[in-house]
C-alpha positions as CSV (number, residue, x, y, z in Angstrom):
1,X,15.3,-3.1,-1.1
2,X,17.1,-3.3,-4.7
3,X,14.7,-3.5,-7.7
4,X,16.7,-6.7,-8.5
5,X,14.8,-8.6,-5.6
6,X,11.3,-8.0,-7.4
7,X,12.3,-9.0,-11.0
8,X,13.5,-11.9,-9.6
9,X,9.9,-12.6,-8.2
10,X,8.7,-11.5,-11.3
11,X,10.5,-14.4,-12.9
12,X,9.7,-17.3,-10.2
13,X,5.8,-16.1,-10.3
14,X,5.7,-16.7,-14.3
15,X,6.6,-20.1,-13.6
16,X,4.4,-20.5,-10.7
17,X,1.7,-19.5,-13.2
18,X,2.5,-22.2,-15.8
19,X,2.7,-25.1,-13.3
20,X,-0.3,-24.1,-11.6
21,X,-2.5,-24.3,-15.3
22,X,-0.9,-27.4,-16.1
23,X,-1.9,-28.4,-12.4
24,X,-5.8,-27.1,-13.1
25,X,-6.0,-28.9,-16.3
26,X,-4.9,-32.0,-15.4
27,X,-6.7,-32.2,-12.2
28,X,-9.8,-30.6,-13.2
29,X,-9.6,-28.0,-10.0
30,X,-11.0,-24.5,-10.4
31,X,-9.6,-23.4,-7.2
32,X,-5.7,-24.0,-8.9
33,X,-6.6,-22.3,-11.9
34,X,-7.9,-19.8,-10.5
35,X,-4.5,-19.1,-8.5
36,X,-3.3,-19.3,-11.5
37,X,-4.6,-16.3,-12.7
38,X,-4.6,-14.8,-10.0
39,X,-0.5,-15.6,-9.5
40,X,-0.5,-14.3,-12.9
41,X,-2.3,-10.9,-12.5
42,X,1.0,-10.8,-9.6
43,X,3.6,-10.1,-12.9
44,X,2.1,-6.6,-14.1
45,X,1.1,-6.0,-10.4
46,X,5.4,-6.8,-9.9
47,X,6.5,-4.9,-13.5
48,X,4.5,-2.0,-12.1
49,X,5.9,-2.1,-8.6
50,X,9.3,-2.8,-10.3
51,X,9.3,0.5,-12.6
52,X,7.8,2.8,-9.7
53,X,10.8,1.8,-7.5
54,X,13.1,2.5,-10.5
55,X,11.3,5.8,-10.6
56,X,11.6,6.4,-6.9
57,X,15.3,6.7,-7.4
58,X,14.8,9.5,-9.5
59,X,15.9,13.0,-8.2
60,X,13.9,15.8,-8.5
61,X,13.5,17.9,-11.7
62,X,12.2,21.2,-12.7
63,X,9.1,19.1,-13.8
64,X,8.5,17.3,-11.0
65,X,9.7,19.4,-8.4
66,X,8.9,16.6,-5.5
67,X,10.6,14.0,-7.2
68,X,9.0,10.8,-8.2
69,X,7.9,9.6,-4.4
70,X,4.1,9.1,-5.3
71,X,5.7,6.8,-8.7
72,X,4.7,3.9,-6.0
73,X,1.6,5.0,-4.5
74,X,0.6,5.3,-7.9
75,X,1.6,1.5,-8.7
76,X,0.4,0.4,-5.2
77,X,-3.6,2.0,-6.7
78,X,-3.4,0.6,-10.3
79,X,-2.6,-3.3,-8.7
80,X,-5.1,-2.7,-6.2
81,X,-7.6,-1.7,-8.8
82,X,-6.9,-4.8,-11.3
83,X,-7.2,-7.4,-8.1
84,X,-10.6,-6.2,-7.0
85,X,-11.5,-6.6,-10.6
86,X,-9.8,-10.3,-10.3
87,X,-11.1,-10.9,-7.5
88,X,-15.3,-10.2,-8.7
89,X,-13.9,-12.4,-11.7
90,X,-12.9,-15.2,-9.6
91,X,-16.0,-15.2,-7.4
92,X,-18.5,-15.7,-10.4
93,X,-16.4,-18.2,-11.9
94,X,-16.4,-20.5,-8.2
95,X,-20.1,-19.8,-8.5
96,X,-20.9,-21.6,-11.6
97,X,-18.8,-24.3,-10.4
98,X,-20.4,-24.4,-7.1
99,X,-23.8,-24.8,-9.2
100,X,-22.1,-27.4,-11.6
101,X,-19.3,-29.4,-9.1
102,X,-16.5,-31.6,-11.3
103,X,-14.3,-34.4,-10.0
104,X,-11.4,-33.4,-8.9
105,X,-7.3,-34.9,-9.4
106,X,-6.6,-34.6,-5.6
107,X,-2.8,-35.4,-6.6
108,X,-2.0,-32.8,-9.2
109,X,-3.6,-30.3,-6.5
110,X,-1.6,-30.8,-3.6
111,X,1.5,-31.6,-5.8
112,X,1.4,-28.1,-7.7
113,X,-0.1,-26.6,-4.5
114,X,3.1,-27.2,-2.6
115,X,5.7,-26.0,-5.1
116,X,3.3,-23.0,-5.7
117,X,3.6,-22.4,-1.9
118,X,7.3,-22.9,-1.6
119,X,7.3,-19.8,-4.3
120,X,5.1,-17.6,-2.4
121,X,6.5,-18.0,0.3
122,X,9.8,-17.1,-0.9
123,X,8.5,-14.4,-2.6
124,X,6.8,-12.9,0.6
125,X,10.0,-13.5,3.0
126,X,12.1,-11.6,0.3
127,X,9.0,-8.5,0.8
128,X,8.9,-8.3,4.4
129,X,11.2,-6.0,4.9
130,X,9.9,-3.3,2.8
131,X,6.4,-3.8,4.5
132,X,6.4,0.0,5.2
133,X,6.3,0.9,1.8
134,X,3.4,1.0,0.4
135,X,3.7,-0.4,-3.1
136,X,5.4,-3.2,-1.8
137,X,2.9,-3.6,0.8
138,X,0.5,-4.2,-1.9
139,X,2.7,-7.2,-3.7
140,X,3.7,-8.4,0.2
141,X,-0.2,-8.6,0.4
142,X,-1.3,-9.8,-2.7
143,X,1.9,-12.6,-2.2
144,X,0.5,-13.8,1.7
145,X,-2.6,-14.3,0.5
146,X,-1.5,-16.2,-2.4
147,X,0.6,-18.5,0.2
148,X,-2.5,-18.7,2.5
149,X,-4.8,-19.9,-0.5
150,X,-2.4,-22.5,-1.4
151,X,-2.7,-23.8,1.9
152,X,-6.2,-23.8,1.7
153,X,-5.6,-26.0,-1.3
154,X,-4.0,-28.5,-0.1
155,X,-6.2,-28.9,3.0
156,X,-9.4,-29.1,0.7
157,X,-7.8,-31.6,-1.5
158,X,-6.8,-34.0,1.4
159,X,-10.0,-33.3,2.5
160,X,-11.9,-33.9,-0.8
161,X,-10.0,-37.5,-0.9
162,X,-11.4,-38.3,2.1
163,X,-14.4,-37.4,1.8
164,X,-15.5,-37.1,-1.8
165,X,-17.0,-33.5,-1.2
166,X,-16.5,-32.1,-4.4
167,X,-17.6,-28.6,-3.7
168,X,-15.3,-27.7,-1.6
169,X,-13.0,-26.9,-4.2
170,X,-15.1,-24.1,-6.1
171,X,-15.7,-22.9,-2.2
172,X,-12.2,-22.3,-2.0
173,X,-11.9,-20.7,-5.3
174,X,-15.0,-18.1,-3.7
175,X,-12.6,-18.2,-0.4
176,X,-9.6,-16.8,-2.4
177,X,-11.5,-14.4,-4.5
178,X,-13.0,-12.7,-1.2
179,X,-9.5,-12.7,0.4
180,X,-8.0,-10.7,-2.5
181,X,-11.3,-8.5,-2.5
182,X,-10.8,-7.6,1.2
183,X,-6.7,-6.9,1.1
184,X,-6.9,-5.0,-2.2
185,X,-9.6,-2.5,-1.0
186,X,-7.7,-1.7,1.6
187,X,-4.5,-1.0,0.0
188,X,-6.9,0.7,-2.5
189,X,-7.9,3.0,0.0
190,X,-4.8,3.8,1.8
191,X,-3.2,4.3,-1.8
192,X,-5.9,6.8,-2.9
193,X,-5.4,8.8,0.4
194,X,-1.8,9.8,-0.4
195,X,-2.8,10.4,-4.0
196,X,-5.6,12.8,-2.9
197,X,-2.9,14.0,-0.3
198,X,-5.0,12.9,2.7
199,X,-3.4,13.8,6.3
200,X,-1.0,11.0,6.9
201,X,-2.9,9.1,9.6
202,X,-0.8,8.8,12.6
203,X,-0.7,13.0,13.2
204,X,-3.8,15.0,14.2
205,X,-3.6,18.6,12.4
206,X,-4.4,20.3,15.9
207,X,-1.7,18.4,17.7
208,X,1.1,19.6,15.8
209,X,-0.3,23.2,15.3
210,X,-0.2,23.1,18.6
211,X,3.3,21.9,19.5
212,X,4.5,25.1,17.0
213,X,2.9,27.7,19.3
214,X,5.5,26.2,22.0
215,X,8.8,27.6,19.8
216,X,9.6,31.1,21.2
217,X,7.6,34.1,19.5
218,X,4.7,32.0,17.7
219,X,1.5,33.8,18.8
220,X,-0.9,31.9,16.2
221,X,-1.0,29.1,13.9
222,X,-3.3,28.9,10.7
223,X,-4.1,27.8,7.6
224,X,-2.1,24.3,8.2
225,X,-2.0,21.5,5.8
226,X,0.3,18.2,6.2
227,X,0.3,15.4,3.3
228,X,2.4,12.6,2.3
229,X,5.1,13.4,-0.3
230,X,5.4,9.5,-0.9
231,X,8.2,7.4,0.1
232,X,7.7,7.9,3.9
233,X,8.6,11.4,3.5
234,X,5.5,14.3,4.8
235,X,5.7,18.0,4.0
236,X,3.9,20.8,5.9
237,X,2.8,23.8,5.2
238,X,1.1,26.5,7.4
239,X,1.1,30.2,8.2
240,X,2.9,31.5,11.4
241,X,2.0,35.2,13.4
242,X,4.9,36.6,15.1
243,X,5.2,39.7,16.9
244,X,6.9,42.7,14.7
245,X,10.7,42.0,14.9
246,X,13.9,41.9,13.2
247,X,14.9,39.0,10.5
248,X,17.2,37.6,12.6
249,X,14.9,36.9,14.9
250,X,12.7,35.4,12.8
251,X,14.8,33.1,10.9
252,X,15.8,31.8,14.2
253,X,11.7,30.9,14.8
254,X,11.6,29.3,11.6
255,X,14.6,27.0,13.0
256,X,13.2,26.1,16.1
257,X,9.0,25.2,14.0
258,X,11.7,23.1,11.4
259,X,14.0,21.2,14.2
260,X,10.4,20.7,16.5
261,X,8.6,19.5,13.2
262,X,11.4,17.0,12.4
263,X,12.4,15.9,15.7
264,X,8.7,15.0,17.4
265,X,6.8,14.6,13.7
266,X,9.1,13.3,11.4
267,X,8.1,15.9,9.1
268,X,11.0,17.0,7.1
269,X,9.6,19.2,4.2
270,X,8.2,22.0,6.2
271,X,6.9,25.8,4.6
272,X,6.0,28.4,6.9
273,X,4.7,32.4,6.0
274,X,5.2,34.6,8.8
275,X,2.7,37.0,9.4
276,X,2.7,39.5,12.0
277,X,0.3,39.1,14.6
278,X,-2.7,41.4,15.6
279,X,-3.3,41.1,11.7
280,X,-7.6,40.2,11.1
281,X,-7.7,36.5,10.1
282,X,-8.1,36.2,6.5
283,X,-8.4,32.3,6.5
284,X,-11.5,30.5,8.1
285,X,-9.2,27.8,9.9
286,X,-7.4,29.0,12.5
287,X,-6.5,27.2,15.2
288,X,-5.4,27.1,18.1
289,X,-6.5,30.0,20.0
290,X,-3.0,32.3,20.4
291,X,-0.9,31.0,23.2
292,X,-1.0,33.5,26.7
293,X,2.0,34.4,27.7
């Protein structure tokens, strides 16, 4: 996905965020302004997401010898970290108005409710492809919701026009806040495990040391460690005992752990030491138990 496609979002949400206060104001409804700001906490969240795909496309550099891969993950935690704030914001302010309900302009609400939903929803169509990725998981997140909540608007208003139940729009504005609570903390959590290089969650550690010991002259497996390098990419690193041989020999194992790692794993940064085996283990992880053959 080009960076292009994001500032234009950027653009369209900034005038989301201006109709929607106008909308608020003139219709006395909490629940629009307070899409309103939260549509409006969306343009750092998409300046952030914006600059970390920029950085993404950066190569490697004797400073930052990975590259800039973790530039989103980074963004992804920072927006995640400003919504649950929003989000604790929004809920007090729907409970004062729940304590306090004020007529509401059920026209202005589903007018600017609407438009605000043709936006979002253009904005989250233009994300879905890039779902996989996690910073633009957090804006395809954060922009769903944002289309779901307008929804919500527009139900309660027709609803409130009916029936004259006035509290229904500060229990939206609590509905919204708790809906960007609940997907924020857990793009919050996902985006801290890369940054704390957390085992990527689909491979299990004893698995894959275990599919090593099946290349030719691997004996044992230890010390191994597997993390995300950002960007979809994982690295692995681990130490290998092989019997005493020549180097030929061995650089042909370290082929056959790469190629096995790459082609059943998807792990394409992969560092192994070579030890030779009947060595004492100097590491308290070792695992498996050597192969038999």
């Amino acid at each position: 996905m080009q960076p292009s496609v994001l500032a234009w979002a950027m653009a369209a949400t900034l005038g989301l965020v201006v109709a929607e206060v106008f909308g608020g104001l003139l219709g006395h409804s909490i629940a629009l302004l307070n899409d309103a700001v939260h549509n409006l906490s969306d343009v750092p969240a998409l300046g952030i997401s914006w600059l970390a795909m920029r950085w993404a496309q950066r190569p490697a550099d004797d400073e930052k010898t990975y590259g800039y891969r973790r530039a989103g993950e980074l963004a992804a935690f920072t927006n995640a970290v400003l919504l649950v704030l929003l989000a604790l914001w929004l809920g007090w302010e729907s409970i004062e108005r729940l304590r306090a309900p004020q007529s509401v302009v059920e026209s202005w609400m589903i007018g600017t409710s609407i438009a605000a939903l043709a936006v979002n929803g253009g904005i989250t169509l233009a994300l879905v492809r890039g779902r996989s990725d996690l910073n633009l998981r957090s804006i395809l997140v954060h922009n769903f919701g944002d289309a779901l909540s307008n929804v919500a608007i527009i139900v309660g208003a027709i609803v409130i026009g009916y029936t004259g139940w006035h509290w229904i729009d500060p229990i939206l504005g609590l509905a919204i806040g708790l809906l960007v609570l609940w997907s924020s903390i857990g793009i919050l959590r996902a985006s801290a495990h890369v940054l704390l290089e957390g085992r990527p969650k689909e491979l299990r550690i004893e698995e894959v040391a275990r599919a090593i010991l099946k290349v030719d002259g691997v004996m044992e497996v230890h010390d191994v460690h597997i993390w995300s390098l950002g960007g979809g990419e994982i690295a692995l690193s681990c130490h290998a005992r092989v019997p005493d041989m020549h180097m030929d020999k061995c650089e042909t194992i370290l082929s056959g752990v790469k190629e096995l790692l790459k082609a059943e794993y998807s792990i394409g940064h992969v560092t192994v030491q070579l030890e030779r085996a009947g060595l004492p283990a100097q590491s308290g992880y070792v695992m498996p138990e050597p192969a038999k053959r």
